[in-house]
C-alpha positions in Angstrom: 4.8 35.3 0.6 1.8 36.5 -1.6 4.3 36.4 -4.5 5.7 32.9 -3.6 2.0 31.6 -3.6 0.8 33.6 -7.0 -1.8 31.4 -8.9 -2.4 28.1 -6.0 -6.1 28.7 -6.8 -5.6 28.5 -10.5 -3.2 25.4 -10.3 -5.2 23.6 -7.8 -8.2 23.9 -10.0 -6.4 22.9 -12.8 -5.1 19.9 -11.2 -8.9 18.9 -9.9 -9.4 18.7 -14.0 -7.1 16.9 -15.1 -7.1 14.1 -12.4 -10.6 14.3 -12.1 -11.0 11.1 -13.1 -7.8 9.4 -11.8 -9.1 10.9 -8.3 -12.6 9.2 -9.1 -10.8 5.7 -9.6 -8.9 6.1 -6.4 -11.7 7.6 -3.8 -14.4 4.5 -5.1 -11.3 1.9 -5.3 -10.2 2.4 -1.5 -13.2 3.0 -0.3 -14.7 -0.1 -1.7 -11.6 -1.7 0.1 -12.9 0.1 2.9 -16.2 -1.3 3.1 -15.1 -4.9 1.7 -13.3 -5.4 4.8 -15.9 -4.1 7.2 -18.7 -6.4 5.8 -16.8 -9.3 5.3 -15.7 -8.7 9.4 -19.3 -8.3 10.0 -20.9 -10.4 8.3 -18.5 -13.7 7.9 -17.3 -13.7 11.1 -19.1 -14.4 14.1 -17.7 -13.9 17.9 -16.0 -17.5 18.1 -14.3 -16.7 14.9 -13.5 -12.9 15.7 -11.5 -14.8 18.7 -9.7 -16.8 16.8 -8.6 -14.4 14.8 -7.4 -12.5 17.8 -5.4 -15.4 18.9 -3.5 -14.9 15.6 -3.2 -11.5 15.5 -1.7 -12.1 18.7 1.3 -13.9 17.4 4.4 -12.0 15.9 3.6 -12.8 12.8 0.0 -11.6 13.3 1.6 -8.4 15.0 4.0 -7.9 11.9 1.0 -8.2 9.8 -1.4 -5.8 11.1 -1.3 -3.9 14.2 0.0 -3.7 18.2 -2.9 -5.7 19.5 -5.0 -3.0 21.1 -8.7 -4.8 21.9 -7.5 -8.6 21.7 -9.4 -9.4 24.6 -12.9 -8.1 23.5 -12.2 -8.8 19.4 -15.6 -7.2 18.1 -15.5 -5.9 14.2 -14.7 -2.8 14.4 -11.7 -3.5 16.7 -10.6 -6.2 13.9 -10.7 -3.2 11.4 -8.5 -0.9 13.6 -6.0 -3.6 13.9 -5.6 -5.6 11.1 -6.8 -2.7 8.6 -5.3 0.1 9.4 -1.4 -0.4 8.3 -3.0 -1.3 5.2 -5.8 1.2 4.8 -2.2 3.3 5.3 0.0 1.7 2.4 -2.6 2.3 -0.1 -3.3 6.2 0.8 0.5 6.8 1.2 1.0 5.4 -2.2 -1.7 7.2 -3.6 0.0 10.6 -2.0 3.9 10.0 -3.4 2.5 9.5 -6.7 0.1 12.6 -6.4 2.8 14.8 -5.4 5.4 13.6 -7.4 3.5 13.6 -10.2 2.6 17.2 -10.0 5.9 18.6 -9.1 9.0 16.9 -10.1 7.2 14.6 -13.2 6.2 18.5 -14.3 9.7 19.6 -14.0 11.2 16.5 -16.0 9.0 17.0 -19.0 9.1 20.6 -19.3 5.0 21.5 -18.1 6.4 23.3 -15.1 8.6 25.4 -17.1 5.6 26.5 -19.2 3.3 27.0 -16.3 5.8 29.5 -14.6 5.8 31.5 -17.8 2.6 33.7 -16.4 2.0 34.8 -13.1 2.7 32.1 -10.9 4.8 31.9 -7.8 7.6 29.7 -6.9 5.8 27.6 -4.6 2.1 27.6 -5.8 2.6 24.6 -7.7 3.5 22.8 -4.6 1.2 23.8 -2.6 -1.8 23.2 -4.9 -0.6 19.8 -5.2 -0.8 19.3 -1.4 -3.8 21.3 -1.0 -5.7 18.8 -3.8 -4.0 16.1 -1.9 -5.8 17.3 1.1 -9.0 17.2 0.0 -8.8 14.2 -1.5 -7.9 12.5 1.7 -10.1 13.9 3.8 -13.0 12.8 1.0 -11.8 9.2 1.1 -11.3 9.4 4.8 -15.4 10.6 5.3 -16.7 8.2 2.9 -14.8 5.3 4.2 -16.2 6.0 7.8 -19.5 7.2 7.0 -19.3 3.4 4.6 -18.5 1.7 7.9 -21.6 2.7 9.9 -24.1 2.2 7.1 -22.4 -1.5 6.9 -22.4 -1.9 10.5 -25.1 0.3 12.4 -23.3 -0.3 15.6 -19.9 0.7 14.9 -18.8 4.3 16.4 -18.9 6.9 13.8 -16.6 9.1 15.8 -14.2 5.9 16.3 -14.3 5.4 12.5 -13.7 8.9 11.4 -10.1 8.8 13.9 -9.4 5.4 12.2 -10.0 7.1 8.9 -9.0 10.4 9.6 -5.4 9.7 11.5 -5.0 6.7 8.2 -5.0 9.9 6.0 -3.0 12.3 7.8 0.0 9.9 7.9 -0.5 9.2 4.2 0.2 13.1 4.2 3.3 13.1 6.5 4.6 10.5 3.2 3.0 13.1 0.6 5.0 15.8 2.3 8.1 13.3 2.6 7.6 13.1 -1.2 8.0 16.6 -2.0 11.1 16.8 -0.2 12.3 14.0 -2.4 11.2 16.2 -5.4 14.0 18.9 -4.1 16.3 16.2 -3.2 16.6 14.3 -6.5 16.1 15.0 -10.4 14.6 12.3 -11.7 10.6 11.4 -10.4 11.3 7.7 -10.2 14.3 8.2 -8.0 11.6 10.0 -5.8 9.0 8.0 -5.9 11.4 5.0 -4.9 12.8 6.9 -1.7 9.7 7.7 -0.5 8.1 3.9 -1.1 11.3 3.2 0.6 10.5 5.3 3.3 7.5 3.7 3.8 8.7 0.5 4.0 11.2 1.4 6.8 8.5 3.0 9.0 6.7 -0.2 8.8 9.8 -2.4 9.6 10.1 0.0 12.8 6.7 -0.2 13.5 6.7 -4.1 13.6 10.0 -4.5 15.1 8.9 -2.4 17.7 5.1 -3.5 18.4 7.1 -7.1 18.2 8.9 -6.4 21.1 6.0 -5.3 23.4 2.2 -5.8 23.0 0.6 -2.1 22.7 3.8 -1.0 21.2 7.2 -0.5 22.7 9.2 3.1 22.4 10.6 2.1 19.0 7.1 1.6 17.6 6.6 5.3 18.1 9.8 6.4 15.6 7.7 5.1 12.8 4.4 7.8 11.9 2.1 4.6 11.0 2.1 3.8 15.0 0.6 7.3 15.2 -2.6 6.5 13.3 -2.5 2.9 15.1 -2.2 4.1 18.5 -5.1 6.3 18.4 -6.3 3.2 19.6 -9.8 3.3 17.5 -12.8 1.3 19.0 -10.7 0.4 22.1 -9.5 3.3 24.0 -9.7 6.6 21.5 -7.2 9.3 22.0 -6.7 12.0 19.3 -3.2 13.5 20.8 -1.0 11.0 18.3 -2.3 12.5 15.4 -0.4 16.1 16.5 2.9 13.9 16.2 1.6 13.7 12.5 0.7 17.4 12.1 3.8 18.4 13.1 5.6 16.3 11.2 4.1 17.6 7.5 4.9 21.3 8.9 8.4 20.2 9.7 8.6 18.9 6.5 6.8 21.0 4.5 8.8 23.9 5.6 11.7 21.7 4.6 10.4 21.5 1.5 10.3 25.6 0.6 13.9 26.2 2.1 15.3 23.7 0.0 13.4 24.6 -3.0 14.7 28.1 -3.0 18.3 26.3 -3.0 18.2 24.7 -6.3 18.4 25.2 -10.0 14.8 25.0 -11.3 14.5 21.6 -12.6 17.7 20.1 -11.2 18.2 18.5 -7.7 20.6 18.9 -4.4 22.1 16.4 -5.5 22.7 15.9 -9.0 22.7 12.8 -10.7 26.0 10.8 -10.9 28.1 10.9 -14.3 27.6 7.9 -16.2 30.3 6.4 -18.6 31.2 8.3 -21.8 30.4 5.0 -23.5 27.9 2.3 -22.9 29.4 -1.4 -22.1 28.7 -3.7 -24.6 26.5 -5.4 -22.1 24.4 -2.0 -22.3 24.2 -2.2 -26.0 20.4 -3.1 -27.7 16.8 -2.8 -26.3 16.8 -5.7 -23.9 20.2 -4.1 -21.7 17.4 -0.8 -22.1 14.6 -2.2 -20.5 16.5 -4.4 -17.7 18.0 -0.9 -16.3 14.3 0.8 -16.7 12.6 -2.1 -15.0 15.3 -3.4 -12.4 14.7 -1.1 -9.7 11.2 -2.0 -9.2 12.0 -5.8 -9.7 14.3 -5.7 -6.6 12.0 -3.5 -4.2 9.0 -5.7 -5.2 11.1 -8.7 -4.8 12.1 -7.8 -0.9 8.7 -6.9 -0.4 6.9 -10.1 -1.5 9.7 -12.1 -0.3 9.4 -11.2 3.2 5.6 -11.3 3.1 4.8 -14.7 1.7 7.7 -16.1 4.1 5.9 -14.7 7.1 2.9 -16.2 5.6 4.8 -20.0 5.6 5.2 -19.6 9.1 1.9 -19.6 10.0 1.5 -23.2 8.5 2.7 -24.7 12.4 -0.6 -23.4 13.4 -2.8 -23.9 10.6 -4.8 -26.9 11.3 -5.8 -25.8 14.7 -6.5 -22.3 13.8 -9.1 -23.4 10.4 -10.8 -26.2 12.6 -11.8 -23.5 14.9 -13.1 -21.1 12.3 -14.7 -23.6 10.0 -16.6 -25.1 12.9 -17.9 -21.9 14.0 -18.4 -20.9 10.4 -19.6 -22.5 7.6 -18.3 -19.7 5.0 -14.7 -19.9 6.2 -15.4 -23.8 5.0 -15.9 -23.1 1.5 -12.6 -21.0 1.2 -10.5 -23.8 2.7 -12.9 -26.9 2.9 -14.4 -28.7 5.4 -12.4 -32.3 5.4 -10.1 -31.7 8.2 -7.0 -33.4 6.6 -7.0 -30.7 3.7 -6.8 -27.3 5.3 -3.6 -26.9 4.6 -4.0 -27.4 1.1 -7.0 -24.8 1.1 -5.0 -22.4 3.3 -2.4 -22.4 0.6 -4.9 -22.5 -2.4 -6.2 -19.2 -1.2 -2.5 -18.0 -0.7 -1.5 -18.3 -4.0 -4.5 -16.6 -5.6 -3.3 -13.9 -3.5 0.2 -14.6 -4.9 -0.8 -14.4 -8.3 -2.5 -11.0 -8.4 0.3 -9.6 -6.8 2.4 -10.9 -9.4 -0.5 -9.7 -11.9 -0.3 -7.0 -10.5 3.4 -6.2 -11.4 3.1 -7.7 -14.8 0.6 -5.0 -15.5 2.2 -2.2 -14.4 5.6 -3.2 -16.0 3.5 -3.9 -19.1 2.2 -0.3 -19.0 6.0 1.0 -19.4 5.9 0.8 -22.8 3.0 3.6 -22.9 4.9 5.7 -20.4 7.9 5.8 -23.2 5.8 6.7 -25.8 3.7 9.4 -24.1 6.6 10.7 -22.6 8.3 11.2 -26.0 11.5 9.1 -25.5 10.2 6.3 -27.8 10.9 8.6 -30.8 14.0 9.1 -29.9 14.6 5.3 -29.6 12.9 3.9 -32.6 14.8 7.1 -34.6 18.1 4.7 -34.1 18.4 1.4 -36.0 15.7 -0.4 -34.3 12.4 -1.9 -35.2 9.1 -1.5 -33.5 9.0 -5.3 -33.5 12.5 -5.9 -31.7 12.0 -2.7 -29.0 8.4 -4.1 -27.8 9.8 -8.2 -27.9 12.8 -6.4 -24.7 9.8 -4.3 -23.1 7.9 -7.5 -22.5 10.4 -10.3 -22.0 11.7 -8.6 -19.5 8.6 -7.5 -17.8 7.7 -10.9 -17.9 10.7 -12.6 -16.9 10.0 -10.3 -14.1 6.9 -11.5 -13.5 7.8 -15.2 -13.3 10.8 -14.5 -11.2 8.4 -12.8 -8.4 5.9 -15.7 -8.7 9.1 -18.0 -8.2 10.3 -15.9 -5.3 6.6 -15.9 -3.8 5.8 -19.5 -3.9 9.3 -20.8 -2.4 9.3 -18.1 -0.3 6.1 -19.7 1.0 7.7 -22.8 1.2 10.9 -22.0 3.3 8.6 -20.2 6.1 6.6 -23.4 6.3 10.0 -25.5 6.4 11.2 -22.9 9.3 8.4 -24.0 11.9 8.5 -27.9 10.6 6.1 -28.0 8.5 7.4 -30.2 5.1 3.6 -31.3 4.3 2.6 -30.4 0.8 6.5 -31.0 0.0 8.6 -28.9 -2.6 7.4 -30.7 -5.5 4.0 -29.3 -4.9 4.9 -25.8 -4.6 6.8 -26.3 -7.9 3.6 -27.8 -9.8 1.7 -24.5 -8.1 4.2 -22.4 -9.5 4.6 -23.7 -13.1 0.6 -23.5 -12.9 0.2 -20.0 -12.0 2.7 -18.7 -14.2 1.0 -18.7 -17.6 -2.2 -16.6 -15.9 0.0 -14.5 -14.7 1.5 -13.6 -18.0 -2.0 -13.3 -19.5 -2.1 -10.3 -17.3 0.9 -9.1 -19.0 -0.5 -10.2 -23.0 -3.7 -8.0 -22.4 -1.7 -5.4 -20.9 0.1 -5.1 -24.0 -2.7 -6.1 -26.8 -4.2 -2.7 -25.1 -1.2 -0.8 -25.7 -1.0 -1.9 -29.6 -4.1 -1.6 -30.4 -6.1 1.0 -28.1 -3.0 3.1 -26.0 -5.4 5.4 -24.4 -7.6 2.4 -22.9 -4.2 0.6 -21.6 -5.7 1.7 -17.8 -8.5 -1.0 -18.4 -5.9 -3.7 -17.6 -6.5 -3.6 -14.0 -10.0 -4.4 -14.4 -9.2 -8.0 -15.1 -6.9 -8.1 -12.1 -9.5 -6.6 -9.4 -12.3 -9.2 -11.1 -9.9 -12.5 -10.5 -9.5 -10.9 -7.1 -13.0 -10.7 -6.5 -13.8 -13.8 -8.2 -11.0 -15.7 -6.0 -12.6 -14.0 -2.7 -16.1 -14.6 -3.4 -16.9 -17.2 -5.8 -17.3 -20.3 -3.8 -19.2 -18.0 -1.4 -21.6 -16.6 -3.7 -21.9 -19.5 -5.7 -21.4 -17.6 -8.8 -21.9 -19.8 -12.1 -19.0 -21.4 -13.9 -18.5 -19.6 -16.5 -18.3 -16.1 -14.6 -15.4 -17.5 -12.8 -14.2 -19.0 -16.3 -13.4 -15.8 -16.7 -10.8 -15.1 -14.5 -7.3 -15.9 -15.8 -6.8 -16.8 -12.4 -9.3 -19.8 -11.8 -8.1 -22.6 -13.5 -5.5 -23.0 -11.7 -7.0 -22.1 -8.2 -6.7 -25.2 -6.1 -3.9 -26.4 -7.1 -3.0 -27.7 -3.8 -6.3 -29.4 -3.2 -6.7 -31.0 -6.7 -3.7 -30.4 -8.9 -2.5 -28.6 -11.9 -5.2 -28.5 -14.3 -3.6 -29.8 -18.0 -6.1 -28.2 -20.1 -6.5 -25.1 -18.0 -2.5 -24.2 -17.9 -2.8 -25.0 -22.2 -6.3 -22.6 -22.4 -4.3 -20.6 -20.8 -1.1 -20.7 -22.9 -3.2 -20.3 -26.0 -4.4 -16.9 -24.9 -1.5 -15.6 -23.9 0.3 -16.1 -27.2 -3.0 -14.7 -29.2 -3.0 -11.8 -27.0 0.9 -11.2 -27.2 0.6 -11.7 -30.8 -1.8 -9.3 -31.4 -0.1 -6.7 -29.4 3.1 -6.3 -32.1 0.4 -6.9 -34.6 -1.4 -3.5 -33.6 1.9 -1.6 -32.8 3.2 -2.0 -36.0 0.2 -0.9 -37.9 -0.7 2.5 -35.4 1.1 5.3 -35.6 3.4 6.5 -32.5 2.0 9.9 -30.3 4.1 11.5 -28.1 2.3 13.2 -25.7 -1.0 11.6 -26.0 
């Protein structure tokens, strides 16, 4: 064993370096999240609103959405957190732990750093284990800070309570760390592993809702998925810390699965080896565009199920709508500047916040699709490509058309998604030419997304991370503009706000042609700086 584990110190430390500030990024990010959610529970809504928020959360929609519905009868903040936040709070730590792991193990393997590392002294499994072991820590930092957050935003909330909310949230986001690794052993290629664990995620949460669906509190299904585990620690209701062993003994179990079948594979192969392909590529398969569909595809269709199935749940909540704002707005004057006071137009701002939160998902994809291109060239395999009978010019126009053709077709899938759950409960007010005019609206901001993304990576590659600054601020900006009464030009300067009421007042002309202006400057100056900078692997 002390052989097996040579060096873990040395690795971990090394790791703690080199994603020092990637770890920064993620423990301010989703604690921010964190406390965004508590004070806008606290401090938005008051106890007539908190209720009416229960009556939806109530609902199988609401159920689907957040949680089993423990504390529904006495709805205070905190309790709203542990419902509605939690499968959330989840999602973003389990994310953040597949990529972590996979990142340091199989990525490693794939580009030839874990070959170099186990050169010297270092055991089989101390690579593995220092990846978990950082993982750890970073949990358990974002888990304290998050519930310390929540007490210093609201003084009355149970710090114990928050710490199991926080606490069980990352120990499940370990279970799918741990899941990760064994996807390392399974497969040989990082993004096959990374999309089996995501995958694995997503099923656990269809469980979870199919079986909190079927009975409020959870039925015995709910408990085959590990996210019920955090949930039914039943934070700020009724707190129980014996779930959480189902969790600890679930990363053992797969831990130790993990180390037997690492010891039964080739270093830097898989169990199961990838498939054959053909001897010769179609013609179909011949040029950069066929290139980038097959790189880009797999994340289109996943993202595609998942956004579909979310925005249509979303639709369905339009049979309720009216009733549901009136309540809220008449109890709370800041829920009437998201979605208007005049009675007869809730719907339309119930669906004008919607589709800001549409479009930075769909930003959201355009910019990591847009960030590809970087991930070729650091990664070496651009040289390889542009060595062939290919300019820079042609390779970069494939990258981006199809991450933006992407893009559109998720916006397109979002909005009419939106539309067809509204249809489902009778609800055929705004009609399908609206959605349409949303649509074709939003889908020039959401490319501008995409331009910058890629004016970053021809001109300044290393800065290409600074793309997701825009897409937090039109987040913000959507969330709290009206609130805060922030001037006009601040919110000018979300890509995002001039075409965000689109229900309520229309497609904005000159916006939507702003808009189109930029993103052909931008895109224009992204070939513009590729073809005059040089091309780094590695960097």
């Amino acid at each position: 064993m002390s052989t097996t584990l040579t060096g873990v110190g040395r690795i971990a430390r090394h790791i703690l370096r080199r994603d020092r500030v990637r770890m920064l990024v993620w423990t301010l990010s989703l604690t921010a999240f964190g406390l965004y959610f508590m004070a806008a529970l606290t401090n938005v809504f008051d106890e007539a609103a908190l209720a009416a928020r229960a009556a939806i959360m109530s609902t199988p929609t609401g159920i689907v959405m957040g949680g089993p519905g423990y504390g529904l009868d006495d709805y205070t903040a905190a309790v709203a957190m542990a419902n509605e936040g939690t499968q959330w709070v989840v999602l973003a730590l389990s994310i953040m732990s597949i990529l972590h792991v996979v990142r340091h193990t199989r990525t490693e393997e794939e580009n030839g750093l874990s070959e170099l590392v186990r050169a010297s002294a270092v055991g089989r499994q101390a690579p593995a284990l220092a990846t978990l072991l950082t993982l750890s820590g970073l949990l358990v930092a974002i888990a304290v800070l998050t519930a310390c957050g929540m007490v210093a935003v609201a003084p009355t909330t149970s710090l114990v309570d928050a710490l199991a909310m926080m606490l069980g949230s990352a120990l499940i986001a370990l279970v799918f760390g741990a899941l990760a690794l064994v996807m390392c052993q399974v497969t040989a290629h990082a993004r096959t592993a990374v999309g089996l664990s995501i995958a694995a995620f997503g099923l656990a949460t269809v469980i979870r809702a199919a079986g909190d669906v079927q009975e409020r509190g959870g039925s015995p299904l709910s408990w085959f998925s590990p996210i019920a585990w955090a949930q039914q620690t039943r934070a700020f209701v009724d707190l129980r810390w014996w779930p959480l062993l189902l969790a600890a003994g679930a990363v053992v179990v797969l831990l130790a699965t993990a180390a037997a079948l690492a010891t039964r594979r080739d270093f830097g192969a898989g169990l199961i080896a990838p498939r054959p392909g053909r001897a010769d590529a179609s013609g179909m398969l011949r040029g950069p565009f066929a290139l980038a569909w097959v790189q880009q595809r797999g994340a289109l269709l996943w993202t595609g199920l998942g956004l579909g199935a979310m925005w249509f749940g979303t639709g369905t909540l339009m049979s309720t709508l009216d009733e549901m704002v009136s309540d809220l707005v008449e109890t709370n004057p800041v829920i009437g500047q998201l979605f208007g006071t005049d009675p007869g137009m809730f719907a339309a701002g119930f669906l004008d916040v919607m589709m800001m939160f549409t479009g930075v998902c769909c930003a959201a994809y355009a910019v990591v699709m847009g960030q590809r291109p970087r991930a070729e060239e650091s990664g070496g395999r651009l040289e390889l490509t542009l060595s062939a009978p290919l300019g820079r010019s042609r390779w970069l126009t494939a990258q981006l058309a199809v991450a933006g053709l992407g893009s559109i077709a998720l916006l397109a899938l979002s909005t009419y998604a939106m539309w067809a759950g509204a249809v489902l409960v009778g609800v055929t007010d705004p009609g399908l030419d609206r959605y349409t005019a949303a649509f074709a609206g939003y889908a020039p901001a959401v490319l501008a997304f995409l331009a910058l993304t890629a004016a970053l990576f021809g001109w300044a590659p290393r800065l290409i991370g600074l793309a997701w600054l825009p897409v937090a601020f039109a987040f913000v900006i959507g969330m709290f503009g009206s609130i805060f009464d922030l001037p006009d030009w601040v919110r000018a300067l979300s890509p995002l706000h001039g075409v965000s009421a689109v229900f309520t007042d229309g497609v904005d002309g000159a916006g939507v042609t702003v808009l189109s202006i930029v993103v052909t400057a931008l895109a224009g100056a992204s070939f513009l700086g590729f073809r005059r900078r040089q091309v780094i692997a590695g960097s």
